[in-house]
N, C-alpha and C positions, 0 to 999 in steps of 0.2 A: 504494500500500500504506500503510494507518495502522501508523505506526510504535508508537504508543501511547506517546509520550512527551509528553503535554498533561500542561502544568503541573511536569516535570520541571524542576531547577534544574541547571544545567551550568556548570560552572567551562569557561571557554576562553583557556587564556593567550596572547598575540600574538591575540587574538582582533578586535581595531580594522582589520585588513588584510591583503591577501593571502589566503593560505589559511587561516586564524584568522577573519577577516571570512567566508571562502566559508561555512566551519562553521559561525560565528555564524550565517547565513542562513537555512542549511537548516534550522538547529534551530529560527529562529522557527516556519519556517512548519508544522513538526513539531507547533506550541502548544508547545516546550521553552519551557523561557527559560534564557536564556543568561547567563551572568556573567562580563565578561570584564574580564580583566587584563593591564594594558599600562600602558610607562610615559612614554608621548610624548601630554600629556595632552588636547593640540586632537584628534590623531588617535580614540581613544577618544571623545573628548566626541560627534567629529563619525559614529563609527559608532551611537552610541546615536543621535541625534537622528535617523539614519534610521532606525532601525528603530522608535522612538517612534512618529514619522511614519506609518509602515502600521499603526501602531495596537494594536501588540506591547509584551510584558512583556520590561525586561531591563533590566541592572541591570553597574554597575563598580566598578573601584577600581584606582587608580594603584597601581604598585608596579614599582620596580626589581629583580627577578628573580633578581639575584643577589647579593641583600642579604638575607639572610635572617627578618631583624623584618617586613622592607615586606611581603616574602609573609606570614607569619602574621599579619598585620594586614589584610591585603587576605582572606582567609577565615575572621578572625572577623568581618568587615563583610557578607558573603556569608552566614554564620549567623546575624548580626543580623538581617538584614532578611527571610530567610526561613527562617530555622529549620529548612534541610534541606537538603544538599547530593547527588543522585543521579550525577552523572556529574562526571568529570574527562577534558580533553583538552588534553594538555600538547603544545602545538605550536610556542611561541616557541625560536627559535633561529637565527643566521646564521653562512653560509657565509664565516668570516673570514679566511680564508690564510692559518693559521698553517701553515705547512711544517714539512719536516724540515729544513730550508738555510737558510731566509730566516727560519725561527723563530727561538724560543729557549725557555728553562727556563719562565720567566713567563709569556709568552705561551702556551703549550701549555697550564701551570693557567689560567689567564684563561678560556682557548675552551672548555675544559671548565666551567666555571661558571658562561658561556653558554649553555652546548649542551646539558649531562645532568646537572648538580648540582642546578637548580633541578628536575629532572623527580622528581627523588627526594624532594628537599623538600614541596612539593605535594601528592606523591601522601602523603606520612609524616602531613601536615599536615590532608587530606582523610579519611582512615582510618577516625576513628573514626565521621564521617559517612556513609560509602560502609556501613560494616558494618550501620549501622541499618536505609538503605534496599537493601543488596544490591545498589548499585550497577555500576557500571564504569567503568573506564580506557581511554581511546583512546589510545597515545604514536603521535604522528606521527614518521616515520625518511626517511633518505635513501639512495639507490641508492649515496651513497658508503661506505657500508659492507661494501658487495655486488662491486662495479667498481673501487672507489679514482677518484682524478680527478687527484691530482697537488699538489702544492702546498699541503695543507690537512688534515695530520696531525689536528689538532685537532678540525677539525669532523668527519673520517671516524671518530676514536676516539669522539667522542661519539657515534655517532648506532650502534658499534659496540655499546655500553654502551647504548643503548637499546631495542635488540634483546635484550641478553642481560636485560636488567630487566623487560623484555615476559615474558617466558617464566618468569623467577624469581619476579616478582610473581603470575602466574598460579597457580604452586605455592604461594607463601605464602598467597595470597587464597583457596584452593579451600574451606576449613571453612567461610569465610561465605559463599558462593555470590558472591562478588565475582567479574566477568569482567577480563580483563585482553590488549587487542588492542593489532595496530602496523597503523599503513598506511604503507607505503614510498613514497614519492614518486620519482620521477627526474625529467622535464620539464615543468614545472606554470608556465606564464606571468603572472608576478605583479608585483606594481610594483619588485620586490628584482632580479629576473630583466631586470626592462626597465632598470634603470639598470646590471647589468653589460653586458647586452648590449649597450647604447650605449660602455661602454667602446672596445670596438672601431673601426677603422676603416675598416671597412663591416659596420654591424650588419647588415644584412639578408642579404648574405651568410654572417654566421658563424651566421644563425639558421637558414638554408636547410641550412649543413650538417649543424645539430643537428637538427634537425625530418626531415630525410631518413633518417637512424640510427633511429628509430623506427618498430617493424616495424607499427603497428596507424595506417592511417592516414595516417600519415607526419603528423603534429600533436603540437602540444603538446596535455599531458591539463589538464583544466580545473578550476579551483578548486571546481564544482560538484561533481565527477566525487569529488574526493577526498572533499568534505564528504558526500556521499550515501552514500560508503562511511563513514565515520565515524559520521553519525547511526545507521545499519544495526547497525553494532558495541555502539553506546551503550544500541538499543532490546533488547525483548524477544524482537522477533523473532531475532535471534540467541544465544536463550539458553543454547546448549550449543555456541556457540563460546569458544575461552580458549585464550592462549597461540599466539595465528596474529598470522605475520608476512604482509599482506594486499598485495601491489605492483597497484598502481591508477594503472599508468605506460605504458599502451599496448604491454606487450612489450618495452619497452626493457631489461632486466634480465635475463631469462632465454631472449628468443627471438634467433636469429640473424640480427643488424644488417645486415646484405647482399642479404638480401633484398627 
């Protein structure tokens, strides 16, 4: 299916790896061009020159995320160079244990500034852009807002608050024909996922038991899998969706694990 997103310009933040990279992907080969922001700058450097490599348009800018100048400076550089901004996909965010026990006061705002402060900046930051082209917003979310997981107040408060800013922004956004979607992730095997899962001792074990809970398959869902729903949201083919939380987790979320 042509997405009809050739020549689209797409902010993708965390967009250098993992599922930021899968999205970056899709969208090249969509003809999008992607613009991504990330602040580990070999990692970026080294996702552009692949995609240079196949012979695609795309384009970056370092920014610490949660410093608020680096981001408006990282999308006036993205206006500089093309003079148009159509989609927004606010997907940088990690899973950092802040609990309710093992936390504390600091840390709780910290993962929040991580997790959903910069998704609002961004999107505040992108605005006036998005109105011109009638753009849209993909917020990527986590099944721990849905399940809870234990240990990690922070990152489930955030990704709570990005469900409810999915649906708020949707409302705000409706005069300009602005779209505004979530896609919910639950088991998505990425380089962040392979270094907790080694935590353990015996990863392959604790991966057998996660991957078995999974009604569709019994697999982890793939970087592609989300990115392809994400591009879908971004294009025009889904132009009279807004305001949908999208789970693109094989079942893991709403079907019964036992099965």
């Amino acid at each position: 299916m042509n997405l009809n997103l050739q020549g689209k310009v797409v902010i993708v933040t965390g967009g250098s790896k993992g599922i930021g990279y899968g999205i970056v992907t899709a969208l090249v080969e969509e003809g999008a061009i992607p613009f991504i922001i990330g602040r580990n700058q070999a990692t970026v450097l080294q996702a552009v020159k692949n995609i240079e490599e196949k012979g695609a348009k795309v384009s970056y800018a370092f920014a610490e995320l949660t410093d608020p100048e680096q981001c408006t400076a990282a999308i006036e550089k993205a206006v500089t160079e093309f003079g148009r901004i159509d989609g927004l996909v606010n997907n940088a965010g990690v899973n950092d244990s802040i609990g309710l026990e093992s936390g504390s006061y600091d840390g709780f705002v910290e993962s929040l500034k991580r997790n959903v402060v910069h998704y609002y900046h961004m999107a505040h930051l992108v605005l006036p852009y998005l109105k011109k082209s009638k753009g849209a917003i993909v917020n990527i979310g986590s099944k721990t807002s849905f399940t809870g997981q234990g240990g990690t107040s922070g990152y489930a408060a955030a990704n709570g608050a990005r469900n409810a800013l999915t649906r708020e922004w949707a409302v705000e956004l409706l005069p300009f024909s602005i779209r505004v979607n979530a896609v919910i992730v639950a088991e998505c095997y990425t380089p962040l996922y392979d270094r907790w899962i080694k935590t353990f001792d015996n990863p392959e074990e604790k991966l057998a038991s996660i991957t078995k809970n999974i009604p569709l398959e019994n697999r982890m869902t793939t970087a592609q899998e989300i990115a392809d729903a994400v591009s879908f949201l971004l294009s025009e083919r889904s132009s009279h969706t807004t305001g949908q939380l999208l789970f693109v987790d094989g079942g893991y979320t709403h079907l019964d694990r036992s099965l």
